[in-house]
matplotlib code that plots the C-alpha trace (Angstrom):
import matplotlib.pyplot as plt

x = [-43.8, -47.5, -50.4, -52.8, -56.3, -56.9, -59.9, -58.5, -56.7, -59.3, -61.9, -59.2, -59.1, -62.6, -63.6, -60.9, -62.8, -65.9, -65.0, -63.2, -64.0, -64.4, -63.9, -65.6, -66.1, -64.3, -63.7, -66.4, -68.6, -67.7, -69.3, -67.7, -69.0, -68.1, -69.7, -71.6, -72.8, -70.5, -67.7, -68.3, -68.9, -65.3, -63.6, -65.4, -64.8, -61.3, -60.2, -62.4, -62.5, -65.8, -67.9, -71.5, -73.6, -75.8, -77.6, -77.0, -77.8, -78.0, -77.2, -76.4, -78.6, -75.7, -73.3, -74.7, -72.7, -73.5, -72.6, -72.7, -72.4, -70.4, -69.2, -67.2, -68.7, -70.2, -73.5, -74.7, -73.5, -76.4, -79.2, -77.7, -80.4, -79.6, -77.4, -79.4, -82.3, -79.3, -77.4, -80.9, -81.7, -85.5, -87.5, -90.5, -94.1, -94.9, -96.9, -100.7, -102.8, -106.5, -107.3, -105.1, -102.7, -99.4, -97.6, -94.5, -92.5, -93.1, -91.3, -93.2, -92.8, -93.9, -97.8, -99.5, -100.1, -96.5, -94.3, -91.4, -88.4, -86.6, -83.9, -86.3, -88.6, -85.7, -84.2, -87.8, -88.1, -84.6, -85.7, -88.8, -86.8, -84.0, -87.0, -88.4, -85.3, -84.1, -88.0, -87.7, -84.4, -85.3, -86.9, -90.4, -91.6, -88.0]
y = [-140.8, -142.3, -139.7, -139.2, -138.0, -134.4, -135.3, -138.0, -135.7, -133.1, -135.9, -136.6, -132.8, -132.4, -135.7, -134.6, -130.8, -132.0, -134.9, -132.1, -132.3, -128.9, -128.6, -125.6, -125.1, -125.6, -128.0, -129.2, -129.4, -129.0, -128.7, -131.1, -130.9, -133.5, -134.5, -137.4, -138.9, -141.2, -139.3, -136.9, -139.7, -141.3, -137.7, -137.7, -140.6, -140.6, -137.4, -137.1, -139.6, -140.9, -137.9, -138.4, -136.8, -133.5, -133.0, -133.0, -130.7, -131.2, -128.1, -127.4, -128.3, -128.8, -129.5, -131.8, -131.0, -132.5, -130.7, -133.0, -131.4, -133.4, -132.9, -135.0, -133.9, -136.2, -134.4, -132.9, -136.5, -138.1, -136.0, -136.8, -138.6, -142.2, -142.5, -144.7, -141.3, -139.2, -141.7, -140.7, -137.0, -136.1, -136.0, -133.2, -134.7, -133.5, -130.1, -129.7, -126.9, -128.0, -128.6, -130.5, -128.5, -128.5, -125.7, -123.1, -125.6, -127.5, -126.5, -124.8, -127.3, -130.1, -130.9, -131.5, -134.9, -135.6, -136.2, -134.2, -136.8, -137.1, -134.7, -131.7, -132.6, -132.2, -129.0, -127.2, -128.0, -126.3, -123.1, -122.5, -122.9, -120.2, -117.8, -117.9, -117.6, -114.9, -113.1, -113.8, -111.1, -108.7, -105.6, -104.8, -102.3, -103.2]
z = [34.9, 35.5, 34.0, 36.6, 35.4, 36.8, 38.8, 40.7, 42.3, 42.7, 43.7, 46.8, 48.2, 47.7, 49.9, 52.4, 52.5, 52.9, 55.7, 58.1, 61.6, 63.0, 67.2, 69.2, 72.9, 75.7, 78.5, 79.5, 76.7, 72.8, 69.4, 67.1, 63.2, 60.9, 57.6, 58.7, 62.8, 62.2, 61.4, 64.1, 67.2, 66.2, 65.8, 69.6, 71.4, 69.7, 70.9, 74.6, 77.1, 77.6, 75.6, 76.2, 73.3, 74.5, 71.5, 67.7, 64.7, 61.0, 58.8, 55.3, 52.4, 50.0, 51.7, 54.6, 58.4, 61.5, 65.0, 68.0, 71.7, 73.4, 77.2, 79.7, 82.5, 84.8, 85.7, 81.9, 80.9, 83.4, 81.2, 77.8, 75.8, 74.7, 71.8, 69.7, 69.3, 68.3, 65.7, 63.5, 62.9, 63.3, 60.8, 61.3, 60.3, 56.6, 57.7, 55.4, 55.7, 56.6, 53.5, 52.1, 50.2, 50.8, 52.8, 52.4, 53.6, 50.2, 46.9, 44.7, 41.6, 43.4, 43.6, 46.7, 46.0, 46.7, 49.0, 50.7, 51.3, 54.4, 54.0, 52.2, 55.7, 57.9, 56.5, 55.9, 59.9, 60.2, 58.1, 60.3, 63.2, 62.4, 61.1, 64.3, 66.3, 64.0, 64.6, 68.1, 68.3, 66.4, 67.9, 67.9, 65.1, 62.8]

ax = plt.figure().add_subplot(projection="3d")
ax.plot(x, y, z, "-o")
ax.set_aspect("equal")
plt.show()
């Protein structure tokens, strides 16, 4: 009998959990979510015939997820945006108050002097986009 180290085979389910593709919708258009673009176009083109890309969604500050919408159908297909702006999430411009100080969408410990990084950018820009949906539904005087 060969020891295996105890993490080896922990490191292999938890690379297999986190690279699940999760499939929502129905014909014509579907939600895939993967743990990368990449994982999530192949899971796509693999499993649809000819799936043009709608429209695509990072979540999940720990635990990173992309969502693709994806559809078959002919005529959404014709207004899907071209691939190659999808492939790269958006990154929102680094916000400033008018005078120079950095806003809420900045941590706290860091100084205004620097920086946000991509990913803190993208996923402040997230955050201020589900507060105002989630403001937008809620009744007036609540």
């Amino acid at each position: 009998m060969v020891p295996v180290p105890l993490g080896h085979g922990i490191e292999e389910w938890w690379d297999a959990v986190r690279d699940r593709v999760e499939v929502s919708g129905h014909d014509p258009t579907w939600h895939v979510t993967a743990g990368s673009f990449d994982t999530a176009m192949a899971y796509a083109s693999a499993r649809f015939e000819e799936p043009a890309v709608l429209a695509r969604e990072d979540h999940g500050r720990w635990w990173p997820r992309v969502t693709l919408t994806v559809t078959t159908h002919p005529g959404l297909a014709e207004q899907a945006p071209p691939l190659a702006t999808i492939a790269r999430p958006v990154v929102p411009e680094q916000r400033r108050a008018s005078t120079g100080a950095a806003t809420a969408a900045t941590p706290k410990h860091r100084g205004a002097e620097e920086p946000l990084t991509s990913l803190e950018e993208i996923f402040a820009h997230q955050e201020e986009r589900r507060v105002a949906r989630r403001r937008s539904t809620e009744p007036e005087g609540a």
